[in-house]
C-alpha positions as CSV (number, residue, x, y, z in Angstrom):
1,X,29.5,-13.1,24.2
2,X,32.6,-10.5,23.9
3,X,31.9,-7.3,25.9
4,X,31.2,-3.9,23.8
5,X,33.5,-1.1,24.4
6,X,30.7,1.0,24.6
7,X,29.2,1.7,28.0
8,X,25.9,-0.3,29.0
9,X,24.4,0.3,31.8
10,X,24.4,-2.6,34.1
11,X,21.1,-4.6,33.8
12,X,20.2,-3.1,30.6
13,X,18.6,-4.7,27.9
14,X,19.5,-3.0,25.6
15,X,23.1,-4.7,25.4
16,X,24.7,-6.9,22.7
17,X,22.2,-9.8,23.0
18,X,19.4,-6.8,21.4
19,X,21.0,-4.5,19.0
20,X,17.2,-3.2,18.0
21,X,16.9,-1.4,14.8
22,X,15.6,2.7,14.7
23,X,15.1,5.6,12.6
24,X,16.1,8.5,14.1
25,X,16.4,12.8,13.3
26,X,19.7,13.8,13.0
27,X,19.3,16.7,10.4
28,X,17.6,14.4,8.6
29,X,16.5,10.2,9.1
30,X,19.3,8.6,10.0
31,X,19.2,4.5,10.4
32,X,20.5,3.7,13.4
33,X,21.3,0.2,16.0
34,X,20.6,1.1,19.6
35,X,23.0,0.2,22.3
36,X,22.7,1.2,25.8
37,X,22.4,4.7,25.5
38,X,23.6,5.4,22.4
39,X,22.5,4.5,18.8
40,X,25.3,3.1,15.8
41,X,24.6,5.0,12.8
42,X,24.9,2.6,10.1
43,X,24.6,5.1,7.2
44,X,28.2,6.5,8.2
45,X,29.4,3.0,9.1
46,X,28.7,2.0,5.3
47,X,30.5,5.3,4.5
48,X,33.5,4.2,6.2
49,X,33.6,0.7,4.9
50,X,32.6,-1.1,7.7
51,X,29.0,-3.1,6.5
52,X,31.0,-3.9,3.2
53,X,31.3,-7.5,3.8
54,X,27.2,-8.0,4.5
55,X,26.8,-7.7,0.5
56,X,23.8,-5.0,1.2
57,X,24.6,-1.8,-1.0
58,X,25.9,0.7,1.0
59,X,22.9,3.2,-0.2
60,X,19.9,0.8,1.2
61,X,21.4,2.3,4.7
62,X,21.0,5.6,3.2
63,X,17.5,5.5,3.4
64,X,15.3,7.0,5.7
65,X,13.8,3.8,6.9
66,X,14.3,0.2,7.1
67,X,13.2,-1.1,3.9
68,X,15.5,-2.0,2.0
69,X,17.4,-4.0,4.8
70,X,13.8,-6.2,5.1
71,X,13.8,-6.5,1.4
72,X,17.2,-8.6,2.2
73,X,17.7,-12.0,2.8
74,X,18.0,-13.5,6.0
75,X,21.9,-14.8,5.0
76,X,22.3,-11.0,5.1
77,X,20.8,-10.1,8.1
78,X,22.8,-12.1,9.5
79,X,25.6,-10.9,8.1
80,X,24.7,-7.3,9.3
81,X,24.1,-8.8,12.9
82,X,27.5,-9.6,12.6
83,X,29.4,-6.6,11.2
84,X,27.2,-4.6,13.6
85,X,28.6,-6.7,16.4
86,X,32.2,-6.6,15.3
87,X,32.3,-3.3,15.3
88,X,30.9,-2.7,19.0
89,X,33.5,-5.3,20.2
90,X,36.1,-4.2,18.1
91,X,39.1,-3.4,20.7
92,X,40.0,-0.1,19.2
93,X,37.1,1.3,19.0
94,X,37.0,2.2,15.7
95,X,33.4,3.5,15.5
96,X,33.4,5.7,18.7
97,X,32.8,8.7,16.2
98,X,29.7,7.0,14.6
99,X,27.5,6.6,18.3
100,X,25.2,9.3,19.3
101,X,23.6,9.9,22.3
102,X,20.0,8.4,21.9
103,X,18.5,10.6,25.0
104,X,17.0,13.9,23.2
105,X,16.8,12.7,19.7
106,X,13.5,12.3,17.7
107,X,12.2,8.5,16.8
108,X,10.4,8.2,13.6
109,X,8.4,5.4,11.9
110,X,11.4,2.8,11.5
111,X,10.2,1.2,8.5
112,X,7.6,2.3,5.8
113,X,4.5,0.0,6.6
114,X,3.5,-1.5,3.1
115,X,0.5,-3.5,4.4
116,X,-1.3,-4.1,7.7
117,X,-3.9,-7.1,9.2
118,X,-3.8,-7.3,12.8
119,X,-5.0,-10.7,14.4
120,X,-7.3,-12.1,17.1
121,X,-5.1,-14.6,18.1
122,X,-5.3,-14.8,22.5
123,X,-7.8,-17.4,23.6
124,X,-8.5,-15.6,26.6
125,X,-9.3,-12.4,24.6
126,X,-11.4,-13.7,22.4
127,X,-13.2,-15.6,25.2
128,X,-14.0,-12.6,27.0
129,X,-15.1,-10.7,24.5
130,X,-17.4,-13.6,23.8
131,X,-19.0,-13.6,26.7
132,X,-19.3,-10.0,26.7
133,X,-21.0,-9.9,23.2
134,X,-22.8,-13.1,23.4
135,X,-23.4,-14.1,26.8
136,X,-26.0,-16.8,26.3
137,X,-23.7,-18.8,23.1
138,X,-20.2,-20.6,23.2
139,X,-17.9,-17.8,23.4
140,X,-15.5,-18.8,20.9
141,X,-16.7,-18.9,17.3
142,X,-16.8,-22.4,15.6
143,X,-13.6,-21.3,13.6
144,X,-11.2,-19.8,16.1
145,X,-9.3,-23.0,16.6
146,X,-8.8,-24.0,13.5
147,X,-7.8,-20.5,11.7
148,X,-5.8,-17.3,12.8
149,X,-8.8,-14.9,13.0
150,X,-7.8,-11.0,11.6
151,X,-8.9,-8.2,9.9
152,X,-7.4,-6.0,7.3
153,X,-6.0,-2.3,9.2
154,X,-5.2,0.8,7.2
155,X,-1.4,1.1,6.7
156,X,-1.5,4.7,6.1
157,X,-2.5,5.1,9.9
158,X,0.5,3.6,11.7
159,X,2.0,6.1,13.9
160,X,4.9,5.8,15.9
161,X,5.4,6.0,19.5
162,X,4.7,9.8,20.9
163,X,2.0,10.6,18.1
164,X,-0.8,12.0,19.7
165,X,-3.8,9.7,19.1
166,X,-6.8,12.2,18.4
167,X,-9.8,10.7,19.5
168,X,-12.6,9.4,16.5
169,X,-15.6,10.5,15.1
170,X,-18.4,7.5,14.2
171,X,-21.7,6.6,14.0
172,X,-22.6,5.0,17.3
173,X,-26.0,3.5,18.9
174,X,-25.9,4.0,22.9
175,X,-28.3,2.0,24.6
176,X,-30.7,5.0,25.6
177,X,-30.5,7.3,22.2
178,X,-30.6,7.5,18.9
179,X,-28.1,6.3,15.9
180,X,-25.9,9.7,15.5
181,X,-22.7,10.5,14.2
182,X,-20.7,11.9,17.6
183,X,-17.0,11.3,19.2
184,X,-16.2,7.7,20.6
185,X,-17.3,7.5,24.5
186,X,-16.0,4.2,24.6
187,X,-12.1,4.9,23.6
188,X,-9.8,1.7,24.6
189,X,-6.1,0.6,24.4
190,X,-4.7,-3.4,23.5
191,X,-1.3,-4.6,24.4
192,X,-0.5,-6.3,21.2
193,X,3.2,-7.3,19.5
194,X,3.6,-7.0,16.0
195,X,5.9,-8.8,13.3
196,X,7.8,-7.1,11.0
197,X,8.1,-8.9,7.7
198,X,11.3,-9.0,5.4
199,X,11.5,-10.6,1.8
200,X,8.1,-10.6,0.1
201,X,6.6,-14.1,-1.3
202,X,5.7,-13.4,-4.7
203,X,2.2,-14.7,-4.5
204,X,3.7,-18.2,-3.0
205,X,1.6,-19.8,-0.3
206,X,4.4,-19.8,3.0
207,X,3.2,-22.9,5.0
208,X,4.1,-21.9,8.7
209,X,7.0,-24.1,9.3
210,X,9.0,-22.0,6.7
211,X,6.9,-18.5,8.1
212,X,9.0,-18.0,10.5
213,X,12.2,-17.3,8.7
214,X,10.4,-14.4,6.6
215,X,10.0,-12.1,9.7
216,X,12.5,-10.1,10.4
217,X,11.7,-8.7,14.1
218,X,8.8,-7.2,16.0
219,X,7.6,-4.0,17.9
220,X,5.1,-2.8,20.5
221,X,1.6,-2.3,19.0
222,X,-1.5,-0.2,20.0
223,X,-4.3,-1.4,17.8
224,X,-6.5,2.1,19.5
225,X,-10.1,0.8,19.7
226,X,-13.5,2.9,19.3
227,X,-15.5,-0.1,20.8
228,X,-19.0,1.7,20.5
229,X,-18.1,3.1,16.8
230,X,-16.8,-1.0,16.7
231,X,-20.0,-2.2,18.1
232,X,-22.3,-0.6,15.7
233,X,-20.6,-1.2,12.5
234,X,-18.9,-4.7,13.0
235,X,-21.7,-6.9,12.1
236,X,-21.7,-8.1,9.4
237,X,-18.6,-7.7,7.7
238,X,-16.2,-6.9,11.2
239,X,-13.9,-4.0,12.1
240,X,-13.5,-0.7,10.4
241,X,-13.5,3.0,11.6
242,X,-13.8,1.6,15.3
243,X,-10.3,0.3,14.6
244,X,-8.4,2.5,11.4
245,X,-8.0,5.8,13.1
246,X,-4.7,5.3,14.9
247,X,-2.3,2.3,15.4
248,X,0.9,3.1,17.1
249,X,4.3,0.9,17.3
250,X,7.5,1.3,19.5
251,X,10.5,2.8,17.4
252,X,12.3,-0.4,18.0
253,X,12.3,-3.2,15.8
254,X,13.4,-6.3,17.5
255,X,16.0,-8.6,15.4
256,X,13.9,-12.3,16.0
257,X,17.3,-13.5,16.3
258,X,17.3,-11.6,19.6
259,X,14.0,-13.2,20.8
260,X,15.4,-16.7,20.0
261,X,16.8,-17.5,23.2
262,X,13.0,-16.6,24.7
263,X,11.3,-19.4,22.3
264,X,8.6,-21.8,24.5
265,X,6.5,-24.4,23.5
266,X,2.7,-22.5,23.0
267,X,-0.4,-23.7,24.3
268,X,-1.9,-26.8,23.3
269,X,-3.8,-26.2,20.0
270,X,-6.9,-28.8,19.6
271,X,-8.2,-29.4,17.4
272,X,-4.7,-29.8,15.5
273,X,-4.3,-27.0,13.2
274,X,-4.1,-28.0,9.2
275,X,-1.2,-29.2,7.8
276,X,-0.3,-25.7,6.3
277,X,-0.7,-24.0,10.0
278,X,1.3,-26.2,12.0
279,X,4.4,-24.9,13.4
280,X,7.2,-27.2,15.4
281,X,7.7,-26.7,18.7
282,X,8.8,-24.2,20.3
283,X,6.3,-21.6,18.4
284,X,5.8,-19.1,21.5
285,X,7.9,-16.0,22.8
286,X,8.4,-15.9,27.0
287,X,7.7,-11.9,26.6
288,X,6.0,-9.9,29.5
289,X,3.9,-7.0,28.9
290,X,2.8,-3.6,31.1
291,X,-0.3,-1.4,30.4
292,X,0.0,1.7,32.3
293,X,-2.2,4.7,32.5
294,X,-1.6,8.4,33.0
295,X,-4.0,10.8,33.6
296,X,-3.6,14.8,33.6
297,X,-4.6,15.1,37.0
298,X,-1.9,12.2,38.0
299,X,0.6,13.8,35.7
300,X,-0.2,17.5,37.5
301,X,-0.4,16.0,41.2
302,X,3.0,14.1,40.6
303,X,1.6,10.5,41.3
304,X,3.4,8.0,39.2
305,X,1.6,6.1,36.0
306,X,-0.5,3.3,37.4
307,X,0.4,-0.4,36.1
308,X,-3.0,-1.7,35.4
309,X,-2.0,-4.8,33.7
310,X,0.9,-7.2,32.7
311,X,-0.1,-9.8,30.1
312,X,2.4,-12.7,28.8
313,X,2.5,-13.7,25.4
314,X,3.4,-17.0,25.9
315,X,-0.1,-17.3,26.0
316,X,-0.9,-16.9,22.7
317,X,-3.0,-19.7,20.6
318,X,-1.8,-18.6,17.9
319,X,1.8,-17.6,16.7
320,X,3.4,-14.5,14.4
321,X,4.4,-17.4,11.9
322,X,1.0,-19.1,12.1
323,X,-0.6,-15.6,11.3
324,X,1.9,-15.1,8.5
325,X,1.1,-18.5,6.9
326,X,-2.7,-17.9,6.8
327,X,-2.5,-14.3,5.2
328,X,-0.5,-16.2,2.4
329,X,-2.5,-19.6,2.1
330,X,-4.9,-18.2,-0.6
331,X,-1.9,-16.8,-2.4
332,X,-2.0,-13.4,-1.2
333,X,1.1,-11.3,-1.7
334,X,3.3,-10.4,1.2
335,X,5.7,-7.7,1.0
336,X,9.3,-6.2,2.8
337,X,7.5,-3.8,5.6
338,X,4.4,-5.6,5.7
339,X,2.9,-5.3,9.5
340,X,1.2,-8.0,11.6
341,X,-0.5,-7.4,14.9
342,X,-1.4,-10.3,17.3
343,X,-4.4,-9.1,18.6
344,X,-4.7,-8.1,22.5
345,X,-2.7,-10.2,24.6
346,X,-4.7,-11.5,27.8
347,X,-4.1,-14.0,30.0
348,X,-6.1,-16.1,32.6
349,X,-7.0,-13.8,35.3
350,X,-7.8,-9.9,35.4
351,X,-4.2,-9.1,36.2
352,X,-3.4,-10.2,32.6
353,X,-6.3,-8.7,30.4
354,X,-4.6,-7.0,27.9
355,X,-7.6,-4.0,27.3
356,X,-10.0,-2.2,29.4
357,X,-12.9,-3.6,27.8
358,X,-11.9,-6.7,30.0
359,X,-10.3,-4.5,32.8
360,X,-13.4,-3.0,33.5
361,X,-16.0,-5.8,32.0
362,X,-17.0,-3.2,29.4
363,X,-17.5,-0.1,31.8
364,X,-18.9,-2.2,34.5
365,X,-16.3,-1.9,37.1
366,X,-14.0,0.9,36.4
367,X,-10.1,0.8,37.2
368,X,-9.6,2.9,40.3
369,X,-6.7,5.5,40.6
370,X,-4.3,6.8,42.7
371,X,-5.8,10.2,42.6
372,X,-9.2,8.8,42.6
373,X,-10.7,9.0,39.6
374,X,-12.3,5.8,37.5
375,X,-11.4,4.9,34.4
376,X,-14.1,2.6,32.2
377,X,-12.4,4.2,28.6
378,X,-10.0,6.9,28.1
379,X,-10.7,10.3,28.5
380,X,-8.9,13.3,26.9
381,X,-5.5,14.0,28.6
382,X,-5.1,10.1,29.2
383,X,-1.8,8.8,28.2
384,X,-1.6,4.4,27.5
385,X,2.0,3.3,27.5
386,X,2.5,-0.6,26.6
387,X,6.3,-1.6,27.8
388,X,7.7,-5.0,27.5
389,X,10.8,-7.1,27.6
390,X,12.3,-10.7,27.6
391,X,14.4,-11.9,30.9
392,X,16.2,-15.4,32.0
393,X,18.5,-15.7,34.7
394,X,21.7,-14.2,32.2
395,X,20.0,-12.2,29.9
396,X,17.7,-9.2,29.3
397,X,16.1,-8.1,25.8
398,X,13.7,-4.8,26.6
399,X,11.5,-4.1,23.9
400,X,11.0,-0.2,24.6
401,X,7.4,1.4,24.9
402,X,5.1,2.3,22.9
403,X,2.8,5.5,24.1
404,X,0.5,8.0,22.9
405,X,-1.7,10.4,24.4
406,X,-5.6,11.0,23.9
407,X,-6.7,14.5,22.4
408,X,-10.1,15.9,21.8
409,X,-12.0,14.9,18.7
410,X,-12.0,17.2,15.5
411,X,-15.0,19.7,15.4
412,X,-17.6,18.0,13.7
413,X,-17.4,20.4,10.8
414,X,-13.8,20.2,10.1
């Protein structure tokens, strides 16, 4: 690949082989393509003539968020790819007037999320939470290997990165009291990734071999969980309020065709999955995952954030294009902006669990910190930060972070 005359840091991943998509303030939302240190704005690259030959109209970069480039086809993704790229090699450096400094500037919601599910799709998640739950049955439900488990989210409550994350309100049934309505005591995190999808499907049933191809990158995700508002209102009909409160993503939205290079065969799916649901090989991402915690007293005693966790998600049972494929197969409409969470990612061992529901077997054996304290749930004042990134032995992709930061829960009366 040509070199960029713009500086990258060395060992960055946010070089050439990313090129991750943003909305960022400048006066107003500006859509932007990071690289090192700096962002590309593309509305004044239009301006100037330069994203003329991708045949997207030079007001979809105009916008204040990424939608009309999803609503595009991948021909023209592509195409923008590569106008973005010849721009940052150019040898002139005809653009140097178009980067600004990404340090100091304000991410926002990169793309307007049209629709949400968010999936269940780790077997090692699921399988702990199984044996939480139902410690005397077969963890796994009789369907989870044959269908992309998932629930339908509020889209209205995706936050991006930074976005405080005030802590819920729900009707809860603690072992020892009465059903009441009071604030969550049982606040968790989940490493998740989510898919970003492009062109919609007009009611079309998108079998999962051709799913792939309608995504157009990924972020970081936070599916926030109440688990004790979760536990009491799940059964029968599944997740709700525990879960629709707050859902943050990274700013970042990760061209697949950066991830490409990263594809690995997934784990061995048996039974095999129907016709519609099967995916050639390779259908997983070689991604790695932190979960790190903050507390105020760490933050005010200068200890650093404590890595608590580092799932894979090569792991994964199930894959974004398997998901994408069942939330069509009925007919269901998909749509540019739609959102699609994995579920937590966990692995095989405790170093890997992907929440703190498994972390700390559901309160049983809290996390210890540096400063002391346990953690079996968030408290106020916690900060979760989810961080992850792709690596091989001649490239780096970082995916960003996604964070947020526990506050108090709204006076009952308000």
């Amino acid at each position: 690949m040509a070199e960029s005359w713009v500086d990258v840091p060395e060992g960055s991943g946010w070089g050439l082989a990313n090129l991750p998509y943003g909305v960022v303030n400048r006066d107003d939302p500006r859509l932007v393509v990071a690289i090192g240190n700096h962002a590309l704005d593309l509305r004044a690259a239009a301006q100037a003539g330069l994203l003329d030959r991708t045949g997207i109209a030079p007001e979809v970069f105009a916008r204040p968020h990424l939608n009309g480039v999803l609503e595009q086809t991948p021909d023209r993704w592509a195409a923008l790819r590569e106008a973005v790229l010849t721009i940052l090699t150019a040898p002139s450096e005809p653009a140097a007037d178009l980067l600004m400094a990404r340090s100091g500037i304000e991410n926002l919601l990169p793309f307007a999320v049209a629709d949400y599910v968010d999936f269940y799709a780790s077997e090692h998640h699921a399988t702990n939470l199984g044996r939480l739950f139902r410690p005397n049955d077969e963890p796994l439900m009789p369907n989870w290997r044959h269908l992309p488990v998932g629930y339908h989210g509020r889209s209205a409550t995706v936050v991006v990165s930074g976005t405080p994350v005030r802590r819920p309100v729900g009707l809860t049934k603690p072992p020892d009291g009465p059903v009441a309505r009071r604030p969550s005591a049982s606040l968790d995190v989940e490493v998740e990734f989510g898919a970003v999808v492009g062109f919609g499907n007009r009611g079309a049933p998108v079998p999962a071999a051709q799913a792939a191809r309608r995504i157009f990158g990924f972020v970081l995700l936070n599916d926030w969980s109440a688990r004790d508002i979760q536990a009491f209102e799940y059964q029968p009909l599944g997740p709700h309020l525990g879960k629709s409160f707050a859902t943050s993503i990274s700013p970042w939205v990760i061209p697949h065709e950066a991830l490409a290079p990263f594809a690995v065969d997934g784990p061995l799916q048996e039974p095999e999955p129907d016709e519609f649901l099967r995916q050639p090989e390779p259908r997983g991402l070689d991604i790695q995952f932190e979960l790190v915690l903050d507390t105020a007293a760490m933050a005010e005693s200068g200890a650093q954030p404590e890595v608590v966790s580092r799932p894979r998600f090569r792991d994964m049972y199930w894959s974004p294009a398997q998901m994408l494929a069942h939330v069509t197969s009925n007919g269901a409409t998909i749509s540019p902006g739609d959102l699609y969470g994995s579920g937590t990612v966990s692995g095989p061992d405790r170093s890997q669990f992907g929440s703190l529901i498994e972390l700390t077997w559901r309160g049983s054996d809290p996390l210890r910190l540096p400063t002391g304290e346990t953690r079996a749930w968030l408290q106020d004042g916690d900060s979760a930060t989810i961080r992850g990134w792709c690596e091989s032995e001649s490239a780096r992709i970082d995916l960003g972070e996604v964070t947020g930061t526990i506050t108090p829960a709204p006076d009952a009366h308000t």
